[in-house]
N, C-alpha and C positions, 0 to 999 in steps of 0.2 A: 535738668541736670546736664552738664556740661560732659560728654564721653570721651575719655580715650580712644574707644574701639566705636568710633561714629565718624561717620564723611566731618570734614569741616567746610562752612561758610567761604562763600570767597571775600567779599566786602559789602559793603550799605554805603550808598550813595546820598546826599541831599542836598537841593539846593532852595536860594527863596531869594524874592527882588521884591521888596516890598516898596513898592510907587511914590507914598505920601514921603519918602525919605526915614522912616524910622530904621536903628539900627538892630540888624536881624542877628547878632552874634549868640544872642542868648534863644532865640529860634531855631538856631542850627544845631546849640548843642543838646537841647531836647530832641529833636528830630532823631540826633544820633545818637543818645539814650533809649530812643525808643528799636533801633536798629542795630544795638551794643551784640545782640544775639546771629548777628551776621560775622561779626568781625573783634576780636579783642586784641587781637595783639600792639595795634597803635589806631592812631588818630589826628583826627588834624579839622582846621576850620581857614577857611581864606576869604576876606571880605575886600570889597571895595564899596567908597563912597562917588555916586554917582555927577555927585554936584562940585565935588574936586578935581582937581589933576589927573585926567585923562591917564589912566598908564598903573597907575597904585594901587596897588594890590597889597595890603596886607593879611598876615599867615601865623598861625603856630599849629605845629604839630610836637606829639611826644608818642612815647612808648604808653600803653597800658591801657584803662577803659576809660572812658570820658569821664567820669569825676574824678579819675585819678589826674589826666594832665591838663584840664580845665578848671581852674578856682575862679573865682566872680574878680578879680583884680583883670585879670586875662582875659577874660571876656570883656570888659571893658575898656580896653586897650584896642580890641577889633571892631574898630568905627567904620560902618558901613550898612550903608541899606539893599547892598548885594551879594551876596557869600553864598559859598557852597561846603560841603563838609563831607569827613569820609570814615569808617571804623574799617578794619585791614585786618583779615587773615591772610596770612603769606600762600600765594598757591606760584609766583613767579617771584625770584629776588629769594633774598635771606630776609629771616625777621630783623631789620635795624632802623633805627631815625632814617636812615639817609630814604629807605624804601618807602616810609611814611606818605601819604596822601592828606592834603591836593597838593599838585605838582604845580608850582608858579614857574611858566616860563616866560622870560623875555626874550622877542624876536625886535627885526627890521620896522614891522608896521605896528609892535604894541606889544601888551601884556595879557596873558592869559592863565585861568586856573583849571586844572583838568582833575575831578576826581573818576576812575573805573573800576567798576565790578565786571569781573570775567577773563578772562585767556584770550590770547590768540592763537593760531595754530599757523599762522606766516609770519610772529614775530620774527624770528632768528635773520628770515632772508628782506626782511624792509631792514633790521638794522644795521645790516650789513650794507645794502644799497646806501644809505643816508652813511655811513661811518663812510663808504668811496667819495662822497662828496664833501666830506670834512666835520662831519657834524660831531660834537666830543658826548659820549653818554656818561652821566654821573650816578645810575640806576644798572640794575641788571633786570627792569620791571618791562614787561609789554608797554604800563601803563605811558611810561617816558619817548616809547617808539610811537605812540600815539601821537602825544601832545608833539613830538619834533617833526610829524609827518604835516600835521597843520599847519605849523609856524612854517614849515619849506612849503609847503603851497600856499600860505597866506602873503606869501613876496608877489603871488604871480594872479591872487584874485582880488575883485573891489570890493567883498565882505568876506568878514569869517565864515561866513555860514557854506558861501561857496567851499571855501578851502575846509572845511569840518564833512561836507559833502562828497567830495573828492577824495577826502583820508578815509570816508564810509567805504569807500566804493573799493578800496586798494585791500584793506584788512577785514580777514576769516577769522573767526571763531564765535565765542560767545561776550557779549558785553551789554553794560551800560554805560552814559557817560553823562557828567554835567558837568557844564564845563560855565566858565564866569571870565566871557571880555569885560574889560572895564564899565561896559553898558549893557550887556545885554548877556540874558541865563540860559541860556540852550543848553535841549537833551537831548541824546539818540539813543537806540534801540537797536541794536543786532536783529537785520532782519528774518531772522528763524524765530526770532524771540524766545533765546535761551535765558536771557535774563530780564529780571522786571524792572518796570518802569513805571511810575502812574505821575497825574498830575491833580493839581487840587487850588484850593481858594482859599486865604483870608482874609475878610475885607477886602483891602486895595495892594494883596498880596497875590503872587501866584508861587506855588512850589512843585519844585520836580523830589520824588524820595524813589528809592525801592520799592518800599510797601505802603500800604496805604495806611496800616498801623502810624507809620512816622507822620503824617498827615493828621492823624485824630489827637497825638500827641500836645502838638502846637493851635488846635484850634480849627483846623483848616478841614473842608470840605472836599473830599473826594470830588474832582469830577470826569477822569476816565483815565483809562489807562493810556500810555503812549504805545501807539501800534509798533510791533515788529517792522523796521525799516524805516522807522520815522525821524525827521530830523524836526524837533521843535524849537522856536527861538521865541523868547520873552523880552520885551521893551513897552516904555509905556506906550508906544504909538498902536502895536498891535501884537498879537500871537501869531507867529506866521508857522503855517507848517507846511515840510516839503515831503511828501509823500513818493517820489520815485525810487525809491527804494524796497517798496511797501507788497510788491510784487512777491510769485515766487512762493513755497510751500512753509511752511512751519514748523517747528517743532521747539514747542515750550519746555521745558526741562522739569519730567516728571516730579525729579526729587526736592522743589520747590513744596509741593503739594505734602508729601508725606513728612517731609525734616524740618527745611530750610526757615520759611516763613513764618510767620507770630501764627500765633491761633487767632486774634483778632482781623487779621490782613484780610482782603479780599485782591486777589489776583486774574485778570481776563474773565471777570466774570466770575469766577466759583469765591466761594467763602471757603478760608482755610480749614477753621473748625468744622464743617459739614463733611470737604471729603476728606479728611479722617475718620470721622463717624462714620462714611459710610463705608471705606477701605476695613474696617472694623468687623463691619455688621458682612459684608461680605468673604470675609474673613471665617466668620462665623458661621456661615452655610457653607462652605468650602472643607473647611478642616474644625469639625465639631470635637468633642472631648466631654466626659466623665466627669464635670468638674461640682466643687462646689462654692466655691468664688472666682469673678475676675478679677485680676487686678494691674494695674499698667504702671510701665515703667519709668518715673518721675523725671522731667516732667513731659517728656516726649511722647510715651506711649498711651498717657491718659486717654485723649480722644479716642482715639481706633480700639482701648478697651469697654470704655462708654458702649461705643457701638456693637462691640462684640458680644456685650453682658444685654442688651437690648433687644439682640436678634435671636440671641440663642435663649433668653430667660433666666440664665442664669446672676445669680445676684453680685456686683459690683460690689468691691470693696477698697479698702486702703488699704495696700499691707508695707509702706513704708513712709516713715517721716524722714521729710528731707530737709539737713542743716545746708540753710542758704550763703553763711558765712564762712565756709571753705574753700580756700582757691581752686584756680580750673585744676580737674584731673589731666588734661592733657600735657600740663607744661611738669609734671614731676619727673626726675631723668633715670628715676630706675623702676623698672615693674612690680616691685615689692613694695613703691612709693605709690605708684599708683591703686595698687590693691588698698593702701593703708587708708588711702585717699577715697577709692568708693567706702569704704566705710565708716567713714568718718561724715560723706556727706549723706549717706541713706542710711537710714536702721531700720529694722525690722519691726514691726507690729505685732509682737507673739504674741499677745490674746485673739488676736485676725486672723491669723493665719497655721496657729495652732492645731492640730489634727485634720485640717483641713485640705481640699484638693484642690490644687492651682491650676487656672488661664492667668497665665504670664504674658501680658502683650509688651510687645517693643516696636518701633518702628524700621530697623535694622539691627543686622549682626554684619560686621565687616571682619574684623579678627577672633572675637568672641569670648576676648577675655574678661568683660566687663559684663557680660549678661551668664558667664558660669559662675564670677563671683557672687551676684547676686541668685544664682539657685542655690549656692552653696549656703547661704546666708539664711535661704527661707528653711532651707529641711536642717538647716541648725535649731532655726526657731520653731521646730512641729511638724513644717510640713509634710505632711506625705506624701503626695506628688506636687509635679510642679511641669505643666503642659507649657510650652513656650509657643509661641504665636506669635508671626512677624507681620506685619502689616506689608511691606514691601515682598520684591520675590528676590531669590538671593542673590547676591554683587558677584557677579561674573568677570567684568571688566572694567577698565581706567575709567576714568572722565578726562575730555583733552581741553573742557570750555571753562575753567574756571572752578569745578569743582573739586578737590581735595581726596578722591577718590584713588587709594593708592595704587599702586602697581598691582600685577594678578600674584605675585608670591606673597603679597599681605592680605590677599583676598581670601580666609579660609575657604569660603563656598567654589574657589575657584579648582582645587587640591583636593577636595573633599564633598562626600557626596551628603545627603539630609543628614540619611541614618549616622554616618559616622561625623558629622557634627551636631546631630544629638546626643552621643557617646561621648565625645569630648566633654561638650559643655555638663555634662551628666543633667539632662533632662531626660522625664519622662516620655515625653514626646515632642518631636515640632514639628511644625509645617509652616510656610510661607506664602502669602499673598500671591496668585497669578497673576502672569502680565495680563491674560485677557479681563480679570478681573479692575483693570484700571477704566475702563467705561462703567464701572459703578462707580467708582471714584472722581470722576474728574469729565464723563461722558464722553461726547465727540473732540473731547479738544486735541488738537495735532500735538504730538510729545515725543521729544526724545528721550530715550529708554535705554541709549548706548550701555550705558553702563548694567543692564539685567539682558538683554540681547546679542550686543556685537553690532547693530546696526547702526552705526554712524549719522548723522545728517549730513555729513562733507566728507570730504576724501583728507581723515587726519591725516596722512603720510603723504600729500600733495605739501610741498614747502611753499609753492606760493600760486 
């Protein structure tokens, strides 16, 4: 279920350079059907054909989800055995075409396609630098500060790869990037590795995606992730990768783990679906409850209730059907629309949930208007309590890397302490996930947590 009152996605990345010369347009737009859950509000595909004109890059992007502005006519219009492709939620820029991804730029030495997932937190002061030396932006996106920092350093090195190295080394934040010269696929990685990267195989293909989900989609083989700081380049001659960047601490961005990524993904190692289960089951030793079914909140909070009805014994249940065919609740423009909208796309199960006592798991509450709806919905249909369980621990603060994480006055948890947003949402009880509780979740792995802490990875309020 798509929330209102839920962080958004930033984007999904993919790219492929399929060797034997077959055209990969209809590859890329599976890829980003399988990563549609990253980004909906546009899209886009840019191919080049390798055995042509040095320089040609064709492109289309539109508004909406990949089968809305992809038909099979369009896809086969994008002849090419190298493309990359991108799905977009706006966290820089307004939602329009023009913001739309991948970004084809022509410079002095060539053509290039740049699709990115993430933020910067130096955009403002690189495009300022580049606008003193004449450069014209046609974006309000990081993503354009990006792609124009390489083409100005691509005047002054003897490969892209250099001047993509050199634009690494300049811009802060969080990102990914695949980016498509006329010959060659390169990916980098933010080296904190806030956002993900993997790469994978098929046959005499190699591809860069987000997740690894977009990879099983098309056929292809996981074979690792792209490390934080990595700069990888694809050509049939060889894989080159430049590791100096690779240095330096980490911090993967927790809320990949609990929201962002498919259930199927495997990211650094962890399987998506496990740490939810076990964010869940710890959950469940944490803040126990009276109940007599679990039940999660569709389709986000399924796993971490799995786990939670596992640990504690108590029996898992359904207690809502969910209609797939109602558009997203986020884009309706009045809160009366959206209420109409969560219930339109959940209903309730009152034979299930009928005189019955609820674990309600969710995986976050950000405003909390979409998880009181739905208590309101269950003790309409019977229930007699309704215990809420959040898998995450409560949103304290922004996100400055790319995530959607609004300001601290949309942060209820921020204005508001448990009890009196258990009062609100009129729930029986709730409790929230501890931070310490993320090494059952996800173990030793390095995370940033800014967003439930205040601790940063960088200095957001450094401009450059």
């Amino acid at each position: 279920m798509e929330h209102f009152d839920k962080p958004k996605e930033a984007c999904g990345v993919f790219g492929i350079y399929d060797f034997d010369g077959n055209a990969v347009a209809h590859s890329i737009y599976y890829g980003l059907c399988a990563l549609q859950h990253r980004g909906q509000e546009s899209c886009g595909i840019a191919v080049s054909d390798t055995s042509g004109p040095k320089g040609n890059i064709g492109n289309h992007k539109g508004m909406g989800l990949v089968s809305e502005v992809f038909k099979e006519d369009t896809l086969r219009r994008l002849c090419g055995n190298l493309g990359i492709g991108h799905v977009r939620y706006s966290t820089t820029g307004d939602s329009s075409l023009k913001n739309a991804q991948p970004l084809v730029t022509n410079y002095i030495k060539g053509t290039l396609a740049l699709a990115h997932n993430g933020n910067l937190i130096n955009a403002a002061a690189l495009r300022a630098a580049l606008e003193a030396q004449g450069v014209l932006f046609h974006t309000t996106t990081d993503s354009e500060v990006i792609a124009c920092e390489i083409a100005r350093q691509r005047v002054h090195t003897a490969t892209v790869e250099e001047a993509i190295i050199r634009t690494a080394r300049q811009i802060r934040g969080g990102y990914a990037l695949v980016i498509a010269s006329p010959r060659k696929l390169i990916g980098v990685r933010d080296p904190l590795g806030l956002k993900p990267l993997c790469l994978g195989k098929r046959g005499n293909s190699y591809i860069l995606a987000s997740e690894s989900c977009a990879l099983h989609s098309v056929g292809a083989e996981f074979i690792r992730d792209i490390l934080p700081g990595e700069v990888i380049s694809i050509t049939p001659k060889e894989i080159a990768s430049d590791r100096s960047m690779c240095c330096g601490p980490k911090a993967h961005c927790i809320f990949e783990y609990i929201y962002f990524a498919r259930l199927d993904s495997r990211m650094d190692g962890i399987n998506i679906y496990d740490a939810r289960f076990r964010a869940g089951a710890a959950l469940a030793g944490a803040a126990p409850a009276d109940a007599d079914i679990v039940c999660g909140v569709p389709d986000s909070g399924i796993p971490a209730a799995f786990g939670y009805a596992a640990a504690s014994g108590i029996p898992f249940a359904i207690a809502f059907h969910k209609n797939s065919y109602v558009g997203r609740t986020f884009i309706k423009p009045t809160q009366k629309e959206r209420e109409t909208s969560v219930a339109l796309k959940l209903n309730v199960l009152k034979p299930v949930v009928e005189g019955k006592r609820i674990v309600l798991v969710d995986d976050s509450i950000v405003r909390g208007t979409t998880i009181a709806r739905l208590i309101v919905m269950l003790k309409e249909a019977g229930a007699r309590s309704v215990h809420v369980r959040i898998s995450s621990p409560p949103f304290l603060y922004p996100c400055y890397f790319g995530t959607d994480i609004p300001s601290n006055k949309q942060l209820i948890a921020s204005s508001h302490s448990t009890e009196e947003i258990c009062a609100a949402i009129k729930a029986d009880s709730l409790a929230y996930l501890s931070i310490d509780d993320f090494e059952s979740m996800v173990g030793t792995l390095p995370l940033c947590r800014a967003c439930f802490d205040g601790h940063y990875p960088m200095d957001v309020n450094k401009p450059s």
